[in-house]
N, C-alpha and C positions, 0 to 999 in steps of 0.2 A: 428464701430471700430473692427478688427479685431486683436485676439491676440493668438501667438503662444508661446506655452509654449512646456517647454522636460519634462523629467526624472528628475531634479535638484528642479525641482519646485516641483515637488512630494515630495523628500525627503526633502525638508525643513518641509514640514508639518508632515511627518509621525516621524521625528527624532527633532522636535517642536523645530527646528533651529531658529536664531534670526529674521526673517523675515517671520516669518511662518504664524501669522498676514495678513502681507499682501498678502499674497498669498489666505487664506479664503473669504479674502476680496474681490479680483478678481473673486473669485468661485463663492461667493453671486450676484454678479455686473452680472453675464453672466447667472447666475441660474435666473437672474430678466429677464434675454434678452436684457440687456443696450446695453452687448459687446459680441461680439462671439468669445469663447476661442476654439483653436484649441490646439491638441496632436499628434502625432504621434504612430499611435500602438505602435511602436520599442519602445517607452518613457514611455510607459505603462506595458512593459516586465523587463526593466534594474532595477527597484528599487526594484523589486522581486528577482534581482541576487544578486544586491548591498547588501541586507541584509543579504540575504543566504553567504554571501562573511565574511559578522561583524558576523553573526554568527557563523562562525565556525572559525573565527578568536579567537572569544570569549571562545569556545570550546578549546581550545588550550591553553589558557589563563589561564583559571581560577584554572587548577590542578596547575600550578606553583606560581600563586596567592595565594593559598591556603598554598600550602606549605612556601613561605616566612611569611605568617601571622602565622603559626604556630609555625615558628623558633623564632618569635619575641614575641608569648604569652608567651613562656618558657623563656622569661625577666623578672623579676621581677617589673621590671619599667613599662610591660606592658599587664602586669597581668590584671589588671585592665581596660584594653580597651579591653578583651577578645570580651567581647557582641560586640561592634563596628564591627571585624574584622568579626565577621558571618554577621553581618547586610551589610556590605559592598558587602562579596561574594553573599548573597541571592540579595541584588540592583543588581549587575551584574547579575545574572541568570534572575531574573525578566522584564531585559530591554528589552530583546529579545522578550518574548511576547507583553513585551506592544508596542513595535516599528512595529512589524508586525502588530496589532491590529488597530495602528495608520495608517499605511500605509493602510489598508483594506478599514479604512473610507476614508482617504484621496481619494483614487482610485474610491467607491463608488460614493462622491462626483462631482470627473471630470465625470464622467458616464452619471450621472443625467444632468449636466451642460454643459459639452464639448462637442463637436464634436471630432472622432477619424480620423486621414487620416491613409488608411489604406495602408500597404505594399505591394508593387507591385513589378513587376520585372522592371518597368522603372526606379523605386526610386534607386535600387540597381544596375543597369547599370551606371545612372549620378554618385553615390554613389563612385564607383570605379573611376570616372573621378576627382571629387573634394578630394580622398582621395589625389591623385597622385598630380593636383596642388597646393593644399594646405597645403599638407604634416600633412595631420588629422588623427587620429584614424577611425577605419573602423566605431565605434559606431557614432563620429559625422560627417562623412562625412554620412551615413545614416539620421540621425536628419536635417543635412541641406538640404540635395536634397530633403526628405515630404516636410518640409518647401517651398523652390523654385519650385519647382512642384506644390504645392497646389496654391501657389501664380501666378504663370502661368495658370495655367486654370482658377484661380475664378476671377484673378483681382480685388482684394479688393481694394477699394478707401482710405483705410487708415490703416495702419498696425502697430503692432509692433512683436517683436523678444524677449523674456528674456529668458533669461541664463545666470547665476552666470557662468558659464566656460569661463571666460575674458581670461582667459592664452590661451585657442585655439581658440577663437572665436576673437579675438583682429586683427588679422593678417587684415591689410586696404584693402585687396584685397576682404576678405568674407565682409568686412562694404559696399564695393564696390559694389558688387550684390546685397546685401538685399537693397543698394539705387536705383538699379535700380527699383526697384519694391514699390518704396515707403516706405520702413520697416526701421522703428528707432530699433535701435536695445538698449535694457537695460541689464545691467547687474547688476542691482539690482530690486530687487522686489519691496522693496518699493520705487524708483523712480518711476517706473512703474505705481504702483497705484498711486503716485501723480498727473504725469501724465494722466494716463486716467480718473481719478475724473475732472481734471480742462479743458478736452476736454469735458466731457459729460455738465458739467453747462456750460461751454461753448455755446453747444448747442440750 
């Protein structure tokens, strides 16, 4: 079995999102050799932007953060939640590293387990063609051509697709290519593991 994962998949584990579970669980299963997980370079770049993105979101944040808990200690009513309100700001400062830290193992993880398909000039020639009939962002008309690209040359005998991004990825025309090539496509993770657990006993 063959299985293609993005950048969504990443961030679930490193931001220990509600399906983050199964996504370790996939890693384990292909770190065995059960199933062969594939990535996309490109997918292995965005969760490094993504963050850089909430980080400095967060950076912007937090002096105005600051300043509302300040106006509300000089409450009397909320005098006494003083501690709280530093504990809250220092949570917020702290997340940053732990969510990169997160992301490092997570990353490290696919390393060891995954295959990379790596970025070519053909990826981003189709790239440009399925931007235009699908009316995609440049990043997942990128993610889908590795995906169809890599699926065209290996010809995997049995496939799947996850991505939690159902709002761009829904469009029947892209479920329509990934059938030609065999590829179910999930947009949940843990269907996905369900899934490929009851194909391998299967087996």
């Amino acid at each position: 079995m063959t299985v293609y994962i993005e950048s969504n998949f990443v961030l679930e584990q490193a931001l220990e999102q509600e399906q983050c579970e199964s996504c370790e669980a996939l890693v384990k299963i292909a770190g065995d050799r059960a199933i062969r997980i594939l990535i996309p370079a490109f997918s292995l770049a965005e969760p490094h932007i993504a963050l850089m993105h909430k980080g400095n979101e967060r950076s912007r944040f937090i002096p105005e953060l600051r300043k509302h808990l300040s106006e509300l200690a000089r409450s009397k009513s909320y005098q006494k939640d003083s501690p709280a309100f530093t504990e809250i700001v220092s949570l917020v400062i702290a997340s940053e590293d732990r969510e990169r830290a997160q992301l490092e193992s997570a990353v490290d993880a696919l390393l060891n387990a995954a295959e990379i398909i790596p970025l070519t000039s053909e990826i981003f020639h189709e790239a440009k063609g399925f931007q235009a009939k699908f009316d995609m962002s440049f990043q997942d008309s990128v993610v889908l051509s590795s995906v169809v690209g890599h699926m065209r040359a290996s010809k995997p005998a049995e496939s799947c697709f996850l991505n939690r991004n159902t709002k761009d990825f829904a469009d029947p025309n892209i479920r329509d290519l990934l059938d030609q090539f065999g590829c179910r496509f999930f947009g949940r993770f843990d269907k996905a593991l369900g899934f490929i657990e009851a194909h391998l006993r299967g087996q």
